[in-house]
C-alpha positions in Angstrom: -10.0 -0.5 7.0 -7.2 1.8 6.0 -3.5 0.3 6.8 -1.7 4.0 7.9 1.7 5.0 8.0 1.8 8.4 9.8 6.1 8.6 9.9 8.6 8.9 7.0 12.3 8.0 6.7 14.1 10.8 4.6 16.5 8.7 1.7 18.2 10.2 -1.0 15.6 10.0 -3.9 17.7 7.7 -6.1 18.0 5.1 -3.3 14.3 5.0 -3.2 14.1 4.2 -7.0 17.2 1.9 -6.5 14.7 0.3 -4.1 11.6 0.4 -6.1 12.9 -1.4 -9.2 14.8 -4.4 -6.7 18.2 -2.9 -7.5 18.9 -2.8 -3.8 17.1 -3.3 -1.1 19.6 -2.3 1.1 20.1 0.5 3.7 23.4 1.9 5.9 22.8 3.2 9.2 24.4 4.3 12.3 21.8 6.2 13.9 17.9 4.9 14.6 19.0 1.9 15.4 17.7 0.5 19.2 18.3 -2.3 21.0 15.4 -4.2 22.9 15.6 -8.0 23.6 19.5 -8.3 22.6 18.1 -7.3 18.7 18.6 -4.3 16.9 15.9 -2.5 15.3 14.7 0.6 13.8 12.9 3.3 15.3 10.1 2.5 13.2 9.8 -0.9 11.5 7.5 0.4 8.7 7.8 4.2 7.4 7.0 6.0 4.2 10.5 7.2 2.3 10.9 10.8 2.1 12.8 11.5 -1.1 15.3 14.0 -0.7 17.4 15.6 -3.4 19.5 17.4 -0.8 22.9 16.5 -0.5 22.8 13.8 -3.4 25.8 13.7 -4.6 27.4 11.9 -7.7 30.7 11.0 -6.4 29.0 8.7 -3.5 27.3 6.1 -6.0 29.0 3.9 -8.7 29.5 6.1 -12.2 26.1 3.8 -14.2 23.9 5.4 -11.1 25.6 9.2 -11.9 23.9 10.0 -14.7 21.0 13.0 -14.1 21.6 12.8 -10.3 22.5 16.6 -9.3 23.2 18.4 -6.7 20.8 21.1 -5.1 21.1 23.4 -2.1 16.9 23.7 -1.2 14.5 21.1 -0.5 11.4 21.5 -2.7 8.1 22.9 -1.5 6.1 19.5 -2.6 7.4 15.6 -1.9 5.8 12.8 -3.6 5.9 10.1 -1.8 5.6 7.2 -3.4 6.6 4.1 -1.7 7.4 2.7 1.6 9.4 0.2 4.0 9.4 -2.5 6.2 12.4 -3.9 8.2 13.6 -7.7 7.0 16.4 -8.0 9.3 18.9 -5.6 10.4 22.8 -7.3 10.4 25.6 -5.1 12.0 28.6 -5.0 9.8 31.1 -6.7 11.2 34.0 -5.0 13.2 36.3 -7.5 11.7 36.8 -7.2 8.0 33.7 -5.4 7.7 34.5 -3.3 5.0 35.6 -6.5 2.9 32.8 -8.3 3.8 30.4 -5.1 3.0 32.5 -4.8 -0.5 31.7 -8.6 -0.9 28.1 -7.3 -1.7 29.0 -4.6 -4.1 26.9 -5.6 -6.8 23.8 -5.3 -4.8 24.1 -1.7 -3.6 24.5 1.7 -5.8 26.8 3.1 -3.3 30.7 3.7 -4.1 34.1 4.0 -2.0 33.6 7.5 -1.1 30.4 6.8 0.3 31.3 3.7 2.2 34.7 6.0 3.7 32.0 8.3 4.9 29.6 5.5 6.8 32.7 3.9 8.2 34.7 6.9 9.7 31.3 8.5 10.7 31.2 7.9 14.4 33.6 5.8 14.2 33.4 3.9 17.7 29.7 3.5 16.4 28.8 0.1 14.9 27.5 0.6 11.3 24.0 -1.7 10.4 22.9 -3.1 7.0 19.4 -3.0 6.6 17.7 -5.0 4.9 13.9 -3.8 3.4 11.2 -5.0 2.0 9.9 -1.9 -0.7 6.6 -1.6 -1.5 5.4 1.2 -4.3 2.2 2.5 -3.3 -0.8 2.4 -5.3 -1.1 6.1 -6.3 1.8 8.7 -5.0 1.1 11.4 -2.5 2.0 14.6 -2.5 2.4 16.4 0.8 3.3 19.8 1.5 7.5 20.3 2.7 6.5 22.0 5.5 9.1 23.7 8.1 8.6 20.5 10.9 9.3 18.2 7.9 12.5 20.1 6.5 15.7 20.0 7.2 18.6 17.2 8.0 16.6 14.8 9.9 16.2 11.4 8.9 12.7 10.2 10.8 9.7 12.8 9.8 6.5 12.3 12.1 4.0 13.6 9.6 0.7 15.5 10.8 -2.4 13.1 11.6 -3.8 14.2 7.9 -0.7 13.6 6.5 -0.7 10.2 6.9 -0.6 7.8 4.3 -2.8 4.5 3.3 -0.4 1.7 2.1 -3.4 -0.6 1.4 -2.8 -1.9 -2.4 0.6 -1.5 -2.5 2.9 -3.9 -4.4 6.3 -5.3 -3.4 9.5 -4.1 -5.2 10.9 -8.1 -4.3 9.0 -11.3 -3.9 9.8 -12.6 -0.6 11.9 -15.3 -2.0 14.4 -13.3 -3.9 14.3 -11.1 -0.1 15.0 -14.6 1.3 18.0 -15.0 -0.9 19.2 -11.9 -0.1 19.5 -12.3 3.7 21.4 -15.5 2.9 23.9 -14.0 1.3 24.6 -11.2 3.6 24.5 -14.3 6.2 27.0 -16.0 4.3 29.0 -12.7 3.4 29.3 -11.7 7.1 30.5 -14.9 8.4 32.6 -15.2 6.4 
């Protein structure tokens, strides 16, 4: 039986290979995050990514990531998708020292100061979240259509029913132990 995924999370398509190679498995959020049961969660704990070239920009990841990553104005008319994401645990940056404790992790993200200014000062009296995700690269890519409902600056796509995707196959980016080892040391980081 076919293991679906019929909803995509639009990411810059450097994270996504940042992800897929275990680089980072990391994600910054402010918005889709809900609250049920005094936990914090996603809209959608599993989603397909949804690479996006669209506002990439150079100056918000570290100068090794820079190189080839360009800036362009129009989505394409064809996305391959070629992995997708499940929620390990979701930790809400801490409003004290929150920036030093997120910087204490720099050399598991891509991201650099001016992007971490942005997430910060973005809705600012909004808490910022660190995501943690497990990345899986699918068996074979897909390639959908970039239709009009899927364009734009949105970050959760609902795709058509035939649009959806079967996952079945697909291989993790991270072993679940070296995910384990993660969390610990965003644990560790924040209580810090």
């Amino acid at each position: 039986m076919p293991d679906l995924i019929n909803v995509a999370l639009k990411e810059w398509d450097l994270q996504i290979n940042a992800l897929l190679s275990g680089r980072q498995a990391f994600l910054l959020r402010k918005g889709g995050i809900l609250e049920s049961n005094n936990e914090f969660e996603l809209e959608h704990p599993r989603f397909l990514f949804f690479p996006t070239v669209v506002h990439q920009d150079p100056r918000m990841v570290k100068p090794e990531y820079r190189e080839g990553l360009r800036q362009v104005r129009e989505e394409p008319d064809k996305v391959q998708i070629k992995a997708w994401g499940e929620v390990a645990k979701i930790f809400e940056v801490p409003v004290r020292d929150g920036r030093r404790k997120l910087e204490s992790l720099s050399d598991l993200y891509l991201w650099d100061t001016p992007l971490l200014d942005m997430r910060f000062a973005y809705r600012a009296e909004k808490p910022l979240y660190l995501v943690v995700i497990r990345a899986f690269q699918l068996p074979d890519s897909v390639t959908l259509q970039n239709t009009l409902d899927y364009a734009g600056c949105k970050s959760w796509i609902p795709l058509a029913q035939t649009d959806a995707v079967d996952v079945t196959g697909s291989t993790p980016a991270l072993p679940a132990d070296s995910i384990n080892v993660l969390l610990q040391r965003v644990r560790s980081a924040f209580a810090s």
